[in-house]
N, CA, C and O atoms as a GROMACS GRO file, in nm:
protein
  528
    1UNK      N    1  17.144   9.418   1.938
    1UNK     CA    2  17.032   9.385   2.021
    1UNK      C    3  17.029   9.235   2.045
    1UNK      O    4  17.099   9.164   1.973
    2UNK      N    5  16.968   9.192   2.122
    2UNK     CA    6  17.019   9.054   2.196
    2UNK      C    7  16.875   8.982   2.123
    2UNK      O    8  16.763   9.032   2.128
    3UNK      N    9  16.897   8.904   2.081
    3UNK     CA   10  16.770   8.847   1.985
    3UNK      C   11  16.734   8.738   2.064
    3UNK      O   12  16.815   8.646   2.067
    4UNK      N   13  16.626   8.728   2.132
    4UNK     CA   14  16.576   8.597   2.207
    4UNK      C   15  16.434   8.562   2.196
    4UNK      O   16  16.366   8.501   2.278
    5UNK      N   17  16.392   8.620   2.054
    5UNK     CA   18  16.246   8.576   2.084
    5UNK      C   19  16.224   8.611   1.891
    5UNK      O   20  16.277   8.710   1.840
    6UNK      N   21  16.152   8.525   1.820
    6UNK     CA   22  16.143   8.573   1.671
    6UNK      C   23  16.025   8.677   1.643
    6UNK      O   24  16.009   8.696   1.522
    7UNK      N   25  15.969   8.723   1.695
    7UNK     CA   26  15.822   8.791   1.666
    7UNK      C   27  15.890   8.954   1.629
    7UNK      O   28  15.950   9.023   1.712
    8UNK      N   29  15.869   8.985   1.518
    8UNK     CA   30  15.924   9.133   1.495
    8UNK      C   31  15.865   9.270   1.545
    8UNK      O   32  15.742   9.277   1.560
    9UNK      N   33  15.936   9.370   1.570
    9UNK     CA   34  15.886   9.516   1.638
    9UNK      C   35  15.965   9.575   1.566
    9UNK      O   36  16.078   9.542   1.532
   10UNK      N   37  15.861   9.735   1.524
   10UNK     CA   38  15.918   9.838   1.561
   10UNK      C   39  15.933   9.920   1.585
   10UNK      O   40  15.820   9.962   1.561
   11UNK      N   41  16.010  10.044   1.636
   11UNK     CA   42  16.048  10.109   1.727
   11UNK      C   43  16.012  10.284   1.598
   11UNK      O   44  16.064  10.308   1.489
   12UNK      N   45  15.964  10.321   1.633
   12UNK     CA   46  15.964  10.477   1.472
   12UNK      C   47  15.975  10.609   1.600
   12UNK      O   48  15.938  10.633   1.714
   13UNK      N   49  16.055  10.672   1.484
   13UNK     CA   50  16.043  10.812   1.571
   13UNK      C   51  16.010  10.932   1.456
   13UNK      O   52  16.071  10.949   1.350
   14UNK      N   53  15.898  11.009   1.506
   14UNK     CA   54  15.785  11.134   1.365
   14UNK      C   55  15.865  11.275   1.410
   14UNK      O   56  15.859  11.327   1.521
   15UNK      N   57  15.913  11.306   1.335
   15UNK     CA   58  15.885  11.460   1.362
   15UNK      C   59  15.767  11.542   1.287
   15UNK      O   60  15.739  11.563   1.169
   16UNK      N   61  15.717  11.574   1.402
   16UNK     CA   62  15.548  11.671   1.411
   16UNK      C   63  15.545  11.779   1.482
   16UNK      O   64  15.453  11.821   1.552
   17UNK      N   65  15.727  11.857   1.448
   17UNK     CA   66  15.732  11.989   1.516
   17UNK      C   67  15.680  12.088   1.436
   17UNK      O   68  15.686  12.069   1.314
   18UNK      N   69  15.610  12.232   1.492
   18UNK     CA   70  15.563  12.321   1.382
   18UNK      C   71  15.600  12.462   1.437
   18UNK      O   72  15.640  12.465   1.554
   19UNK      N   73  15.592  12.564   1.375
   19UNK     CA   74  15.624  12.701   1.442
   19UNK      C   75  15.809  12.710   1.377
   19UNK      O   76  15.868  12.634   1.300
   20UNK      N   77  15.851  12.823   1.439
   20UNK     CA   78  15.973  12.807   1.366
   20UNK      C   79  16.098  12.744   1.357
   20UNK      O   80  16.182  12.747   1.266
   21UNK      N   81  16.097  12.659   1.517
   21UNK     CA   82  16.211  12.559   1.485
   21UNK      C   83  16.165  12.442   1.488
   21UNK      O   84  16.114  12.391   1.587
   22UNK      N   85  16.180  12.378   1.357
   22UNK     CA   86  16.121  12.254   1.357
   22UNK      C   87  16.200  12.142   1.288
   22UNK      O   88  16.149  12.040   1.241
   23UNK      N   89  16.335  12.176   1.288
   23UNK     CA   90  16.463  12.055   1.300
   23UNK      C   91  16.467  11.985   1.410
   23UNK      O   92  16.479  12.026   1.526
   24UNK      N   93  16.455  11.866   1.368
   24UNK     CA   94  16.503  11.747   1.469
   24UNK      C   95  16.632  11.681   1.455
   24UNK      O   96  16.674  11.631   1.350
   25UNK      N   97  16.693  11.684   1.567
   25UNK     CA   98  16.833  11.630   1.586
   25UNK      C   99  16.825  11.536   1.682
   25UNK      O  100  16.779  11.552   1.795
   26UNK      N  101  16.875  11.431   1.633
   26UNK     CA  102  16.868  11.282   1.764
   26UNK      C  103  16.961  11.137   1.742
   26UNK      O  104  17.010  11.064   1.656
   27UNK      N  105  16.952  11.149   1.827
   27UNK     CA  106  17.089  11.001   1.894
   27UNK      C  107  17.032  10.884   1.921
   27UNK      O  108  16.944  10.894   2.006
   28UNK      N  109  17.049  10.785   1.884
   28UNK     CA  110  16.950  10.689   1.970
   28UNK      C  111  17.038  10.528   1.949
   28UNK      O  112  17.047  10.469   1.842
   29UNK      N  113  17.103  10.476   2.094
   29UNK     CA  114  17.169  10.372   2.093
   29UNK      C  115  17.114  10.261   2.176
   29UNK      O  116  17.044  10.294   2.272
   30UNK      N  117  17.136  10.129   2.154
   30UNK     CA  118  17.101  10.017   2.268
   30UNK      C  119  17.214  10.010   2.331
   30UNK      O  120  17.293  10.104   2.329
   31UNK      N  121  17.242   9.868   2.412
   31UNK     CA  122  17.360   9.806   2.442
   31UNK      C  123  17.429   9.753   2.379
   31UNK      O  124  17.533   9.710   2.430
   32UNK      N  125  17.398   9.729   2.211
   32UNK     CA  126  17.471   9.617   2.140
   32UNK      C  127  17.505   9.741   2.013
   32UNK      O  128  17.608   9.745   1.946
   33UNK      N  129  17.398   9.828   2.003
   33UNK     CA  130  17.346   9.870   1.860
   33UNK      C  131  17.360  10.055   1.891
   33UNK      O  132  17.281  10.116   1.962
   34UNK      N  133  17.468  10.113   1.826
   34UNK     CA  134  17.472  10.226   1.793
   34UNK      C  135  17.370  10.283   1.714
   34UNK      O  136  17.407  10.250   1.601
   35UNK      N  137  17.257  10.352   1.699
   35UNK     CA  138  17.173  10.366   1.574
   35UNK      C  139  17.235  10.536   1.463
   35UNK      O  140  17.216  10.570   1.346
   36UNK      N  141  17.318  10.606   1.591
   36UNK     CA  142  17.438  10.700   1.472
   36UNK      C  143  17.322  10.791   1.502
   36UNK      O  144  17.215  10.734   1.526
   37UNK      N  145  17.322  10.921   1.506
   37UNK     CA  146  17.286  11.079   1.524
   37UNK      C  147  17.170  11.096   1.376
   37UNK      O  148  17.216  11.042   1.275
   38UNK      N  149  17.090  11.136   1.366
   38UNK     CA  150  17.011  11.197   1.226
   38UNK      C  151  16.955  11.303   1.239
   38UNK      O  152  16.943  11.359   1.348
   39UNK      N  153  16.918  11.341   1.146
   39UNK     CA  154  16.848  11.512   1.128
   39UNK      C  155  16.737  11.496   1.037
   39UNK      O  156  16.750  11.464   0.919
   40UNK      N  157  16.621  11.521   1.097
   40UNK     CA  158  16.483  11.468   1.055
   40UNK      C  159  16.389  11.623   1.014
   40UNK      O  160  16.374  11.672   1.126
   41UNK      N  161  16.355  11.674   0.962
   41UNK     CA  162  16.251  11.796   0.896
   41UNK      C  163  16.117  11.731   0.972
   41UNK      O  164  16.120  11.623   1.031
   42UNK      N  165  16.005  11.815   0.961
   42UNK     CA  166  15.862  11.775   0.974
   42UNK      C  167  15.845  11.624   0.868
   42UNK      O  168  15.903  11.567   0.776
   43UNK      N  169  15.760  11.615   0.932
   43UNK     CA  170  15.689  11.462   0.878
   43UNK      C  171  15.756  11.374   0.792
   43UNK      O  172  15.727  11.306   0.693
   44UNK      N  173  15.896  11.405   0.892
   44UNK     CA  174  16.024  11.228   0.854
   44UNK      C  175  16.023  11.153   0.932
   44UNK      O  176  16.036  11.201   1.044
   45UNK      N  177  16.014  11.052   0.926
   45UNK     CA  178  16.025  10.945   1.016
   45UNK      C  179  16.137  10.853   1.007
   45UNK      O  180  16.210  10.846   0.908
   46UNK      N  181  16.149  10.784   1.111
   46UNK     CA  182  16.306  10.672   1.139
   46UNK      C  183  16.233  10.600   1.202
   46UNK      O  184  16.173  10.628   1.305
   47UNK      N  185  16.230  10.448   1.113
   47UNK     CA  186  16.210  10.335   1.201
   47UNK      C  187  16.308  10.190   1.214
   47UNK      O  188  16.349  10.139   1.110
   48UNK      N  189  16.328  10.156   1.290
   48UNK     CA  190  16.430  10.011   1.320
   48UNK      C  191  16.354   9.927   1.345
   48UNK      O  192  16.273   9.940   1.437
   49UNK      N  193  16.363   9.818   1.267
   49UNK     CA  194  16.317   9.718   1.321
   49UNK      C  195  16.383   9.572   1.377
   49UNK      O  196  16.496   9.538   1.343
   50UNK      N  197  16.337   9.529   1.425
   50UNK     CA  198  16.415   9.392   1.544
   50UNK      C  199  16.316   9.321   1.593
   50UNK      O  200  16.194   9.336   1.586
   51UNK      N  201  16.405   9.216   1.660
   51UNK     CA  202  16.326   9.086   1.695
   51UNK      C  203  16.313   9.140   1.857
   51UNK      O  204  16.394   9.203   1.926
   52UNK      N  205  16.170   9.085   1.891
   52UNK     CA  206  16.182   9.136   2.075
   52UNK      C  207  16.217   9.050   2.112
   52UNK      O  208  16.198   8.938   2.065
   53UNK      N  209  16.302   9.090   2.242
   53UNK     CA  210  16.332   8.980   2.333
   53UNK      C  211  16.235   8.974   2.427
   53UNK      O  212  16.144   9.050   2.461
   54UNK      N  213  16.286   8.836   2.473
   54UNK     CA  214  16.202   8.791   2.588
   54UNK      C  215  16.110   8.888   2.685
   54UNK      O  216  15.990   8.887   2.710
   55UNK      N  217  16.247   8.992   2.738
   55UNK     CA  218  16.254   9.062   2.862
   55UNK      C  219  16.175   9.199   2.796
   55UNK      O  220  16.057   9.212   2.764
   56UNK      N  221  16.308   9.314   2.786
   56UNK     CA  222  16.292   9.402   2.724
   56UNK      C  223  16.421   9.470   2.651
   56UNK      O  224  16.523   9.401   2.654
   57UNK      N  225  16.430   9.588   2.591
   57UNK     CA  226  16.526   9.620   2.486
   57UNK      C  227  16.517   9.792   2.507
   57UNK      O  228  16.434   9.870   2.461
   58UNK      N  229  16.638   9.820   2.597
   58UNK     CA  230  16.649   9.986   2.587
   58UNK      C  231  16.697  10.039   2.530
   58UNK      O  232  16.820  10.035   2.532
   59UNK      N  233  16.638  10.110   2.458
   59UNK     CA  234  16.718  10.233   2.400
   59UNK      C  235  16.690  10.409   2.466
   59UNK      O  236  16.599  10.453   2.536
   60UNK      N  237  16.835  10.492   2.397
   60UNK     CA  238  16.852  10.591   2.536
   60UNK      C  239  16.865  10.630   2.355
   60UNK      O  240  16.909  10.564   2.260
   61UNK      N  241  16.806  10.766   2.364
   61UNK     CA  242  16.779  10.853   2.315
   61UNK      C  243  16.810  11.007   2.344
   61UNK      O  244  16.743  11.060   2.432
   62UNK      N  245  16.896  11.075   2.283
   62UNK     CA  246  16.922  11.219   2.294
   62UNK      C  247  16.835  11.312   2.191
   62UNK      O  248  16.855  11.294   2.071
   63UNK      N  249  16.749  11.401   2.228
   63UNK     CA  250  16.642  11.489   2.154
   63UNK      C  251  16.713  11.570   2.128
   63UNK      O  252  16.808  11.580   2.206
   64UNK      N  253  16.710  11.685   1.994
   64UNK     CA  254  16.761  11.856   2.002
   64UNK      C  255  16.678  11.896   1.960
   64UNK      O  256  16.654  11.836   1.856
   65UNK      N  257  16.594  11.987   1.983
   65UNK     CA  258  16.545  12.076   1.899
   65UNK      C  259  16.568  12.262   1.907
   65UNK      O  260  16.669  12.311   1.959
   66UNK      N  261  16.495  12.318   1.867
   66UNK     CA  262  16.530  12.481   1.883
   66UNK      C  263  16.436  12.538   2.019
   66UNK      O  264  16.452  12.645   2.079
   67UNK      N  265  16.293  12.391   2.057
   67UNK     CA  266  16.214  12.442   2.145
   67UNK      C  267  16.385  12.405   2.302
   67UNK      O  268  16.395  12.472   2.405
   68UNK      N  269  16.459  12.320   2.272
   68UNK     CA  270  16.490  12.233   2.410
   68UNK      C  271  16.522  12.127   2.369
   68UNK      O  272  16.530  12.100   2.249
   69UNK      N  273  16.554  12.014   2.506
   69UNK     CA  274  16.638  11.871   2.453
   69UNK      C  275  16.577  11.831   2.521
   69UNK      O  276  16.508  11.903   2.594
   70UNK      N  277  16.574  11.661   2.528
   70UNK     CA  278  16.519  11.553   2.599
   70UNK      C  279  16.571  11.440   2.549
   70UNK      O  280  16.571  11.401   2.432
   71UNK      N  281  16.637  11.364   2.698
   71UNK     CA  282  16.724  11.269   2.697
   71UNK      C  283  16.644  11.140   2.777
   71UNK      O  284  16.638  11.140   2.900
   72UNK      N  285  16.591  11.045   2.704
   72UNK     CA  286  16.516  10.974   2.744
   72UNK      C  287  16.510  10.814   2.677
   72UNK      O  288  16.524  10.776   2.561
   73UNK      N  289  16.481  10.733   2.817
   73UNK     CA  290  16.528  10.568   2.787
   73UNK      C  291  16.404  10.585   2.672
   73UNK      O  292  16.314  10.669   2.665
   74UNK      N  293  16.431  10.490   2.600
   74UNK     CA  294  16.256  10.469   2.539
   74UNK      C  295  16.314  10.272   2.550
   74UNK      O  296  16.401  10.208   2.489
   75UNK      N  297  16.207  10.232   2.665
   75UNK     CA  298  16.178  10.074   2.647
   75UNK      C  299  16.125   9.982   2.576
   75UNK      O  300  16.004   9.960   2.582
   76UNK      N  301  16.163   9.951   2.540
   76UNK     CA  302  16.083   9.850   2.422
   76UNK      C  303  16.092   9.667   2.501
   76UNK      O  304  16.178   9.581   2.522
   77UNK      N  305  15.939   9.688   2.522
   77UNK     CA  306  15.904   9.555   2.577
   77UNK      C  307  15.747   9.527   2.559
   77UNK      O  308  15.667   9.597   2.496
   78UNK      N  309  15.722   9.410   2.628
   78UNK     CA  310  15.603   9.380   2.580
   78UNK      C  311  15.493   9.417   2.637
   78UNK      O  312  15.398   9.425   2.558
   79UNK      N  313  15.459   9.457   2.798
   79UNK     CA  314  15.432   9.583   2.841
   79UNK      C  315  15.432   9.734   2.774
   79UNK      O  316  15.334   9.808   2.768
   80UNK      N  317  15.567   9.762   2.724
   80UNK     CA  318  15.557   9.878   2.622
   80UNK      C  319  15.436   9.868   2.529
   80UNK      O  320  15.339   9.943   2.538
   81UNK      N  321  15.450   9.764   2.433
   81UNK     CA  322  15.395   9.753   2.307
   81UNK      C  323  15.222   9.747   2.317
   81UNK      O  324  15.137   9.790   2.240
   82UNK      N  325  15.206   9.661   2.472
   82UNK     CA  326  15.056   9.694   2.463
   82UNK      C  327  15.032   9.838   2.513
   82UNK      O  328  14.925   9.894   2.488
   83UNK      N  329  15.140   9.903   2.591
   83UNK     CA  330  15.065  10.087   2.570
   83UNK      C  331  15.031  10.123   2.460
   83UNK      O  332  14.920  10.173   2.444
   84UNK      N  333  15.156  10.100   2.310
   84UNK     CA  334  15.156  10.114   2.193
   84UNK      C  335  15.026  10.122   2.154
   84UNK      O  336  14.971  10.232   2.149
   85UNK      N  337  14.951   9.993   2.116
   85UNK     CA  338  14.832   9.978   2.098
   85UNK      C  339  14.875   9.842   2.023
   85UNK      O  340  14.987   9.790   2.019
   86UNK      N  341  14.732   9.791   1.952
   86UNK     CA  342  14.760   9.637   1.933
   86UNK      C  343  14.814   9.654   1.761
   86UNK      O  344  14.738   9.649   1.664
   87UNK      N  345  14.935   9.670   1.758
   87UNK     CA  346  15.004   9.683   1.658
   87UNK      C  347  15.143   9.662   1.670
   87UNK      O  348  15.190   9.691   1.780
   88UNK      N  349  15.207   9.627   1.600
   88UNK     CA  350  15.399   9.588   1.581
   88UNK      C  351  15.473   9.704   1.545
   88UNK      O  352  15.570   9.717   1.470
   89UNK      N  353  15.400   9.798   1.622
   89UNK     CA  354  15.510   9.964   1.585
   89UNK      C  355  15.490  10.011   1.722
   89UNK      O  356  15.379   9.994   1.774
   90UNK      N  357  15.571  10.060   1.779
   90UNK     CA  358  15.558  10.146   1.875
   90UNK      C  359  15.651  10.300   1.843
   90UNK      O  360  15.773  10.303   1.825
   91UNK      N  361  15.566  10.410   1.841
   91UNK     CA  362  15.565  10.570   1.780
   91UNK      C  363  15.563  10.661   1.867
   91UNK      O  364  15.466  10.683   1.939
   92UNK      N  365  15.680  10.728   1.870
   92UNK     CA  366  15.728  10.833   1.937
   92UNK      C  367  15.777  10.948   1.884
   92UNK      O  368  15.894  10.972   1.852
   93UNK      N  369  15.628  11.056   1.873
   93UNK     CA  370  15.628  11.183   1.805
   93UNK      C  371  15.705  11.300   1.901
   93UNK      O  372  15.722  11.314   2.022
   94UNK      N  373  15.741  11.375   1.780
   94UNK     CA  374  15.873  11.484   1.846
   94UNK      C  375  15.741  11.615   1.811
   94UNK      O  376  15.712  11.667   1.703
   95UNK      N  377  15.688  11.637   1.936
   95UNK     CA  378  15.603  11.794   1.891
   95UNK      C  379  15.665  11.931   1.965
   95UNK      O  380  15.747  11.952   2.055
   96UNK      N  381  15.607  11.988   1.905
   96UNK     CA  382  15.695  12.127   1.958
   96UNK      C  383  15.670  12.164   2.136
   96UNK      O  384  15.749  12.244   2.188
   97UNK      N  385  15.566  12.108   2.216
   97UNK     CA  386  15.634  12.103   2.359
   97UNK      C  387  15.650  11.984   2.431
   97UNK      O  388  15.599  11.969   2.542
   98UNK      N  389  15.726  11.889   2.367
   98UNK     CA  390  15.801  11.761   2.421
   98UNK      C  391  15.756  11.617   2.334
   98UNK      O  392  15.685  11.617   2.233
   99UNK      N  393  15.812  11.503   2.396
   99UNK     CA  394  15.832  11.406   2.337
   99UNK      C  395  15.717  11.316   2.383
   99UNK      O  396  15.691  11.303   2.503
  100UNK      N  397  15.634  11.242   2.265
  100UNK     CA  398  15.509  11.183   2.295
  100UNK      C  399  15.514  11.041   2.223
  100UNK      O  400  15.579  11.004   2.125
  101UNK      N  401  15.401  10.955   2.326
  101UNK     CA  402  15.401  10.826   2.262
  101UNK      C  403  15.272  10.822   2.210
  101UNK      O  404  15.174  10.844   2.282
  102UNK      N  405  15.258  10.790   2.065
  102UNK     CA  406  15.165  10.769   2.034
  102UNK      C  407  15.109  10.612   2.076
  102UNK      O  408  15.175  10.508   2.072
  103UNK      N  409  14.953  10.628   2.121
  103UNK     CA  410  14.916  10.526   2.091
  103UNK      C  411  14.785  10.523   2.048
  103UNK      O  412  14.696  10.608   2.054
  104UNK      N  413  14.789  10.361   1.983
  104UNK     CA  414  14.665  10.369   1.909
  104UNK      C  415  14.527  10.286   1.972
  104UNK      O  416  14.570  10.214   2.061
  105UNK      N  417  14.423  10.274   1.963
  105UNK     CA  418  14.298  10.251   1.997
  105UNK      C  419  14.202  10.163   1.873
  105UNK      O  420  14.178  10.196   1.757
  106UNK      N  421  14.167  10.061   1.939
  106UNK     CA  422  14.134   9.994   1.812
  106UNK      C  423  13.966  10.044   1.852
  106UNK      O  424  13.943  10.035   1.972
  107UNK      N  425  13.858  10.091   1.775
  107UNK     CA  426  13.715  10.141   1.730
  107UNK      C  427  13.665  10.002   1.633
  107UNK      O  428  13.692   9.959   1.520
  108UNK      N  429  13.570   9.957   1.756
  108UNK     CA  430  13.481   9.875   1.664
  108UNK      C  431  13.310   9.914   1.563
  108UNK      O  432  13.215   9.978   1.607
  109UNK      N  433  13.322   9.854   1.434
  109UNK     CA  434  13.205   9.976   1.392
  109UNK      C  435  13.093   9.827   1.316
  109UNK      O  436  13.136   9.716   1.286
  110UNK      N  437  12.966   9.870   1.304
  110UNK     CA  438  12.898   9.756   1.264
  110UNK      C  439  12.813   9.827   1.170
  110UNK      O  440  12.847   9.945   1.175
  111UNK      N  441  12.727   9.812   1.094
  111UNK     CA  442  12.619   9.869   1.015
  111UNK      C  443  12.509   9.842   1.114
  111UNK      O  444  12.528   9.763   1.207
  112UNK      N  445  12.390   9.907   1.096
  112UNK     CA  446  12.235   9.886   1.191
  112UNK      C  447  12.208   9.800   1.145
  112UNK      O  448  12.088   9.780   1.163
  113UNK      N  449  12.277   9.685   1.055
  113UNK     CA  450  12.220   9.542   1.084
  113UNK      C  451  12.251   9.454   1.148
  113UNK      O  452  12.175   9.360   1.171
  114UNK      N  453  12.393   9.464   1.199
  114UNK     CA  454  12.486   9.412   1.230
  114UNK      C  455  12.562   9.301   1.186
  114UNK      O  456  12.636   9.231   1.255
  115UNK      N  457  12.536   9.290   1.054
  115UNK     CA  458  12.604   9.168   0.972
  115UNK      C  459  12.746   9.194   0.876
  115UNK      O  460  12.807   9.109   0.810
  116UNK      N  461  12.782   9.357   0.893
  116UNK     CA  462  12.882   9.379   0.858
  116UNK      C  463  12.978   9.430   0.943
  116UNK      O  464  12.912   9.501   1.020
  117UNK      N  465  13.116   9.436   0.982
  117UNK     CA  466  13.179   9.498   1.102
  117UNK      C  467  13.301   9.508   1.070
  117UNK      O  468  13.364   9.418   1.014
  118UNK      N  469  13.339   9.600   1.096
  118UNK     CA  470  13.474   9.680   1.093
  118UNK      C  471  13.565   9.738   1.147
  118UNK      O  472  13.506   9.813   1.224
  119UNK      N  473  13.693   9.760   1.163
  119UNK     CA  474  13.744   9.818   1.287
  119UNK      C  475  13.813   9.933   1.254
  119UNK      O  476  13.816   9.937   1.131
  120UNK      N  477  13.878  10.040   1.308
  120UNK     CA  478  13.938  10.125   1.276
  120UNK      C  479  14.077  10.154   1.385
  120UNK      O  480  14.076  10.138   1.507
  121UNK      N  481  14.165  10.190   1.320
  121UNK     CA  482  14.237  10.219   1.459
  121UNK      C  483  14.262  10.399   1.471
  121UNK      O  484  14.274  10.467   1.369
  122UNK      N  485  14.266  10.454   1.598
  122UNK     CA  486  14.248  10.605   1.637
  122UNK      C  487  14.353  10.600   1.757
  122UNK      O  488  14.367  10.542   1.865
  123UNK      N  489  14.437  10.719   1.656
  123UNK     CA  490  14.561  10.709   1.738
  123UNK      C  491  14.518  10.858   1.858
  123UNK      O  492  14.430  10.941   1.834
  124UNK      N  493  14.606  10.857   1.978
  124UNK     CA  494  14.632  10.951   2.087
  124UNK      C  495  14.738  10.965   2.115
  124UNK      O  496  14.807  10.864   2.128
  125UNK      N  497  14.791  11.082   2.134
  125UNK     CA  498  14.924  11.100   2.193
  125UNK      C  499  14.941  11.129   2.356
  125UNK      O  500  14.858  11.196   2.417
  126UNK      N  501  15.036  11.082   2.407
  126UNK     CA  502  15.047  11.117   2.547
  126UNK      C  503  15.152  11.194   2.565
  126UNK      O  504  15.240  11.117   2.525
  127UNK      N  505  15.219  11.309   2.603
  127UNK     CA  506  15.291  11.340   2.634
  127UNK      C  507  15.390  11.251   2.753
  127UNK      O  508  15.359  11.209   2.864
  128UNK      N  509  15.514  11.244   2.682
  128UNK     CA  510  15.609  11.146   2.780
  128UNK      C  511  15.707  11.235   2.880
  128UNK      O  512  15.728  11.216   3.000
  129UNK      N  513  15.764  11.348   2.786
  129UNK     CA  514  15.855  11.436   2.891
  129UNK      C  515  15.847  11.578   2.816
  129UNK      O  516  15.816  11.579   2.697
  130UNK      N  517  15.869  11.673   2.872
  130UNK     CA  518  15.845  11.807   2.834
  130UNK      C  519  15.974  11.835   2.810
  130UNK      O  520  16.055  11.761   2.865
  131UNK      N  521  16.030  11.954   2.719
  131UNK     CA  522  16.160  12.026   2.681
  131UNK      C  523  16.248  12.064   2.809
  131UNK      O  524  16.205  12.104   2.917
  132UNK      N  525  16.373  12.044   2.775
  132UNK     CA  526  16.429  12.135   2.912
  132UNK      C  527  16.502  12.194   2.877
  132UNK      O  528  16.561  12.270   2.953
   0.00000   0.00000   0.00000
């Protein structure tokens, strides 16, 4: 990966498939950086981390599962990261009908006095591409 900027990211991929096929099989390379094929069960995760560049940083991703496949860029830029939510991970859950980006939502909370305050973060998923 082409390192042009020091601020760290990273990139995670969940499997949150359920029902009966719920092996994950996946590929995921840049331009510089092979990341090599893995085989992930329910609630494993793979994360890489790297420096962002300036611009942005693609990675192309091959999905398998037993629902279908999905072959998809996943961008990593700084545009990306604020879909992400305001956090240094950007999360891309494998559910059983297609591939989703999580993102998160920051919830501001106060007591009825308002002298104490707190935040929470509440994640959403979006569906990115459906099985084919």
């Amino acid at each position: 990966m082409m390192v042009t900027h020091s601020h760290g990211f990273e990139l995670e991929i969940r499997n949150e498939l359920s029902g009966r096929y719920r092996r994950l099989v996946y590929k995921c390379w840049s331009r510089d950086n092979d990341l090599g094929w893995r085989q992930d069960w329910p609630d494993q995760q793979k994360d890489w981390s790297f420096a962002m560049s300036l611009f942005h940083t693609f990675f192309h991703c091959n999905f398998h599962t037993g629902y279908g496949r999905v072959d998809k860029q996943l961008v990593v830029s700084w545009e990306m990261k604020e879909q992400c939510g305001d956090r240094d991970k950007c999360t891309w859950v494998v559910k059983k009908d297609g591939l989703y980006l999580r993102q998160w939502k920051t919830k501001f909370f106060s007591n009825k006095y308002g002298n104490e305050r707190w935040n929470e973060y509440v994640q959403h998923d979006v569906l990115q591409k459906a099985w084919s």
